[in-house]
N, CA and C atoms as a LAMMPS dump frame, in Angstrom:
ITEM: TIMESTEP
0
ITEM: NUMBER OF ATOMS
255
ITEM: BOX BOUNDS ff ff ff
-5.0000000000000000e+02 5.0000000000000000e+02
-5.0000000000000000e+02 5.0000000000000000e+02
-5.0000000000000000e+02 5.0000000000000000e+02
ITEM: ATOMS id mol type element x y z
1 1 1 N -258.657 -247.635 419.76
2 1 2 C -259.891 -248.081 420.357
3 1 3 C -260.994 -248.229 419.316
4 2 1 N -260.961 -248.194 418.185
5 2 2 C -261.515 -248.45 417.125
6 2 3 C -262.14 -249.689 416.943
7 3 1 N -261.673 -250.679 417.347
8 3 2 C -262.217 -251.926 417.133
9 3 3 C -263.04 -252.511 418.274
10 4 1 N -263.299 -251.272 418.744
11 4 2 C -263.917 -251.875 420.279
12 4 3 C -265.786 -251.541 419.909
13 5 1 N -266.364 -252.632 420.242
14 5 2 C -267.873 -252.263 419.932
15 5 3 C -268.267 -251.333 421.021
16 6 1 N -269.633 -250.683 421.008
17 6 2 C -270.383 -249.848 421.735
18 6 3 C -269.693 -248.017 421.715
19 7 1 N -268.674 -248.034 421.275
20 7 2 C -267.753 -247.056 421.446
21 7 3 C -268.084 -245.896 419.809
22 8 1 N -268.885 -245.163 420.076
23 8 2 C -268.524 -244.405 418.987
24 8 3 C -268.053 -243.16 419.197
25 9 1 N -267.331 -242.129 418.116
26 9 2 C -266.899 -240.984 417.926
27 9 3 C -266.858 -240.037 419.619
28 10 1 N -267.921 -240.176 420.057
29 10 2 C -267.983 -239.266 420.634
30 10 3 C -267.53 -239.78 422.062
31 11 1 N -267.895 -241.081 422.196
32 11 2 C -267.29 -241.685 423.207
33 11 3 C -265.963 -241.668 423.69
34 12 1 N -265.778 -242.249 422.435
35 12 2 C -264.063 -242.042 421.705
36 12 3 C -263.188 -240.695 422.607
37 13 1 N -263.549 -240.174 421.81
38 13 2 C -263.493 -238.565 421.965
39 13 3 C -263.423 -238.321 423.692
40 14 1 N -264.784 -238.535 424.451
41 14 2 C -264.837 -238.406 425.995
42 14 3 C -263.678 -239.201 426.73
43 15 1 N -263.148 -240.049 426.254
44 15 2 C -262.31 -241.422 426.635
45 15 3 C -260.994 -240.404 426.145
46 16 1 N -260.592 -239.811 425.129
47 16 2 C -259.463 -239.384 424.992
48 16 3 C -259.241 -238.145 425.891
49 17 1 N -260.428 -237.291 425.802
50 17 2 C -259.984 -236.114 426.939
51 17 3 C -259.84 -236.893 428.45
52 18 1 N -260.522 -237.622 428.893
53 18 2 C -260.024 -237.974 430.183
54 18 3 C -258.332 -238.748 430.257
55 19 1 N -257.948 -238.753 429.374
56 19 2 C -256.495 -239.134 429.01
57 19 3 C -256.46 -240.8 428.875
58 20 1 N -257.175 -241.503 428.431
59 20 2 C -257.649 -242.501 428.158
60 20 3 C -257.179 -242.574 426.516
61 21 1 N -256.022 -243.399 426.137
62 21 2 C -255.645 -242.933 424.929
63 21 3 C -256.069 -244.621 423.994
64 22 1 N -255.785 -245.681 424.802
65 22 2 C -255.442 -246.679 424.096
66 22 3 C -256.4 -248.371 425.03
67 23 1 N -256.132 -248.955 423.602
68 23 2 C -257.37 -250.199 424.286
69 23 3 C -256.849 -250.563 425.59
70 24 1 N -255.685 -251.14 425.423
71 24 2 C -254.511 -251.742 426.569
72 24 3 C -255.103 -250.847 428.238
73 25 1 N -254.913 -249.412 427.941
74 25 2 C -255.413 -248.541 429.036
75 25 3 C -256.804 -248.444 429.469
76 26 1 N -257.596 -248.97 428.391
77 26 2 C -258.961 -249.002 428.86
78 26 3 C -259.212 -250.337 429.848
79 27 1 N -258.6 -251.576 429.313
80 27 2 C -258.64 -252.834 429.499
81 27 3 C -257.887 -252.361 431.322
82 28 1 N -257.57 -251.753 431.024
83 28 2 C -256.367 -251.941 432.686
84 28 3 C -257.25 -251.286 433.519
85 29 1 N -257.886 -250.195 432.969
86 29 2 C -258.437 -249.281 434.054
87 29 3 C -260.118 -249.829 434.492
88 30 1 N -260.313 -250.644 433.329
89 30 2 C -262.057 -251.08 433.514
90 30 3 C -262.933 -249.993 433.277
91 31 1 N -264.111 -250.419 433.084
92 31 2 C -265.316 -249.886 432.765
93 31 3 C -265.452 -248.767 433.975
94 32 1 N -265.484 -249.088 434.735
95 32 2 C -265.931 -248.4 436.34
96 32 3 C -264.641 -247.315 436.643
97 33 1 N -263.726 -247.485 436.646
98 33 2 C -262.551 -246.749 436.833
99 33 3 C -262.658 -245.344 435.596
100 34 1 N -262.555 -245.923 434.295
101 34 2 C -262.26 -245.17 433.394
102 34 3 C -263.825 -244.521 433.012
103 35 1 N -264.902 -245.041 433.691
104 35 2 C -266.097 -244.258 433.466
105 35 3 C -265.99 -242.83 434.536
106 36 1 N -265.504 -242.962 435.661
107 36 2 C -265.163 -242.405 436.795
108 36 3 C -264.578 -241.283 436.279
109 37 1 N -263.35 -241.661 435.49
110 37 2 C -262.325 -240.726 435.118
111 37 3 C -262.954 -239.798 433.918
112 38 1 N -263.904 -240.558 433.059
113 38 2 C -264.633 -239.678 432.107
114 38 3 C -265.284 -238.349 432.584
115 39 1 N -266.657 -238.78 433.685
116 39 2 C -267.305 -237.779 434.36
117 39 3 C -266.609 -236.845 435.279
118 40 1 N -265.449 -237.225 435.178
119 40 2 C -264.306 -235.778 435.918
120 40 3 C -264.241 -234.467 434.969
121 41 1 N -263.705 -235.044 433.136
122 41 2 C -263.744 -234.087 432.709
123 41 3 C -265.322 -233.897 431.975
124 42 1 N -266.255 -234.472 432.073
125 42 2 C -267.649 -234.682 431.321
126 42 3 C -268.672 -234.854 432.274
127 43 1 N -268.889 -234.063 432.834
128 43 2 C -270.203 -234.298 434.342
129 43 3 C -271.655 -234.96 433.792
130 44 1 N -271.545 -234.064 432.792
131 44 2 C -272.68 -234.712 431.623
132 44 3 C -272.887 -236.13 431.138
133 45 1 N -271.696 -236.781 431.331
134 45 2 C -271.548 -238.029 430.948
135 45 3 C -272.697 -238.888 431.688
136 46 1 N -273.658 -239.799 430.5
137 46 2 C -274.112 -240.816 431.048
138 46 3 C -274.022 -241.703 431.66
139 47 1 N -275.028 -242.246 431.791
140 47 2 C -274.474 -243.848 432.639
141 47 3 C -274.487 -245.089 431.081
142 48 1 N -275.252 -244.352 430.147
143 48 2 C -275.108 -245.546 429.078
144 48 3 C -273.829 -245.495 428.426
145 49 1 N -272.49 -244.005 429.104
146 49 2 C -271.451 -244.423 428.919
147 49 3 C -270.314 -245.881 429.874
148 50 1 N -271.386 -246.203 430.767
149 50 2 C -270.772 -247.201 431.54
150 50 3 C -270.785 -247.858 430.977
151 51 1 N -272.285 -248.162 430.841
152 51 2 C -273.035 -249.588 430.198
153 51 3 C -272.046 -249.94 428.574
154 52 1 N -272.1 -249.028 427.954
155 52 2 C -271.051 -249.077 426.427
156 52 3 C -269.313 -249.224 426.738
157 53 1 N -268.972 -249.025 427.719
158 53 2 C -267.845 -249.425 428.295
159 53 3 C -267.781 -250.541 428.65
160 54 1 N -268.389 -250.908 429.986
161 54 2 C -268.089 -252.824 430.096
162 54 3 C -268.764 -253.365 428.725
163 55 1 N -269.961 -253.45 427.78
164 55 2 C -269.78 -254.075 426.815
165 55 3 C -268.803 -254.017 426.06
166 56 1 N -268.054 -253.139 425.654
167 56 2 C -266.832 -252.973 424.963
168 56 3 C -266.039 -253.79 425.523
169 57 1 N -265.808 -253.523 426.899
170 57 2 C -264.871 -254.767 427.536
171 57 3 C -265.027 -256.21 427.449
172 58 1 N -266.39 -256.492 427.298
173 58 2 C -267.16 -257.725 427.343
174 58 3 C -267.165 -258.32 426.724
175 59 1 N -267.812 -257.869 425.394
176 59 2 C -268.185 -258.299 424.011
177 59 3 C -269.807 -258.2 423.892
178 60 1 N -270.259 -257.886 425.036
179 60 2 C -271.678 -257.344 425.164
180 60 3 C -272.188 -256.61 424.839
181 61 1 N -272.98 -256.51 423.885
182 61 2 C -273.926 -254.797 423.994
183 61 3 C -274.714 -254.01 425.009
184 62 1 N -274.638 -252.57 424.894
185 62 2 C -274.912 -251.924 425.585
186 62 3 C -276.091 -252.148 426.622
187 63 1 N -276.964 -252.677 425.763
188 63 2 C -278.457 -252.807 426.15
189 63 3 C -278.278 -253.902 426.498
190 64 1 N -277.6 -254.74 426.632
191 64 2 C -277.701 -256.221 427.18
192 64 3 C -276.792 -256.07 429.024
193 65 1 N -275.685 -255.029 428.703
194 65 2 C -275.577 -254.588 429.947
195 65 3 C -276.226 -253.874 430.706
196 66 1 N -277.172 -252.819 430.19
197 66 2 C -277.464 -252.203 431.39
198 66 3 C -278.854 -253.038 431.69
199 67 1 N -279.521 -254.091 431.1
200 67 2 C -280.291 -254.951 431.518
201 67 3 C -280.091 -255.886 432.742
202 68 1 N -278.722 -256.304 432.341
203 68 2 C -278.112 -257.905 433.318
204 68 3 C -276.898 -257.264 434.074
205 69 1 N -276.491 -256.028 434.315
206 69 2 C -275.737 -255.945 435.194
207 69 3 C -275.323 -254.759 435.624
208 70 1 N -276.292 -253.944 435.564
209 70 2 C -277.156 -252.694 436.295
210 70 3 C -276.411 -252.203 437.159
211 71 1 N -276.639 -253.681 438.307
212 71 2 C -277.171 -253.161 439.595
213 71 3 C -275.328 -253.279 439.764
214 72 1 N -275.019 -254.563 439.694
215 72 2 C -273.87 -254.819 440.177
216 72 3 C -272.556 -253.657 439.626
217 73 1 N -272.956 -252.976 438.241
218 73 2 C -271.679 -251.392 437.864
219 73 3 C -272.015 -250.574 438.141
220 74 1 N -273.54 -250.73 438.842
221 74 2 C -273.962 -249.397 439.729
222 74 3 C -273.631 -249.459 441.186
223 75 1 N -273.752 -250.334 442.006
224 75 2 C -272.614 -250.577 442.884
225 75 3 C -271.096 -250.59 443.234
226 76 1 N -270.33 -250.833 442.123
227 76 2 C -268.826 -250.87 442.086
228 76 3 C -268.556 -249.483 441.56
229 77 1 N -269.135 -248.752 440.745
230 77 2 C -269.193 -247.333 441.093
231 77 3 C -269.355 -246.652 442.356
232 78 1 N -270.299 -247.115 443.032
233 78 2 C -270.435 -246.429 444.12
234 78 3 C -269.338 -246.651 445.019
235 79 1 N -269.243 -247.856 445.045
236 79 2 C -267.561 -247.962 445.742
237 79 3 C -266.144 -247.445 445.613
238 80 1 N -266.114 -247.169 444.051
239 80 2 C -265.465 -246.784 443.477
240 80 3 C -265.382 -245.148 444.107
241 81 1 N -266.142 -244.339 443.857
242 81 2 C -266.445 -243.173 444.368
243 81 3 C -266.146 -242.937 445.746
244 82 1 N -266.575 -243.917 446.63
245 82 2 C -266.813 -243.952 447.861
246 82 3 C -265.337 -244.072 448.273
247 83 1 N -263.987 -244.819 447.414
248 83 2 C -262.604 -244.444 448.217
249 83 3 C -261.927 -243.388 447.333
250 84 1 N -262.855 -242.985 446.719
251 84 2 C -261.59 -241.732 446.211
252 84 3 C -260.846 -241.954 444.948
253 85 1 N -261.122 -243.148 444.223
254 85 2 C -260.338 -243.63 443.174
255 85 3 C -260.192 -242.665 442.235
């Protein structure tokens, strides 16, 4: 996951303890899923770990996501949450 922008060390790191090992697995699980799965083992976890997640997925930066699409990974979280995923 090295070559993925927005993602540093520590991210890294939060992404591997939730058993999140590899790009392929990030790509499958999405931003919203695998942010989900972060704050299971990291309660602490931000939301600018979302936002640095779909840009990673994107090719977007962080700050350009949580500007333009806020509302809409703050919603699919909530859904997300809301069945139990």
């Amino acid at each position: 996951m090295d070559q993925l922008p927005n993602l540093g060390p520590k991210s890294q790191a939060m992404l591997m303890d939730a058993g999140i090992t590899s790009t392929d697995q990030l790509l499958r699980l999405g931003a919203v899923a695998a942010f989900a799965r972060v704050k299971k083992s990291h309660p602490k976890a931000s939301l600018n770990l979302l936002w640095a997640l779909e840009g990673a997925l994107t090719g977007l930066h962080w700050q350009e996501v949580a500007r333009e699409h806020r509302t809409s990974l703050l919603l699919a979280l909530e859904q997300h949450e809301r069945h139990g995923a």
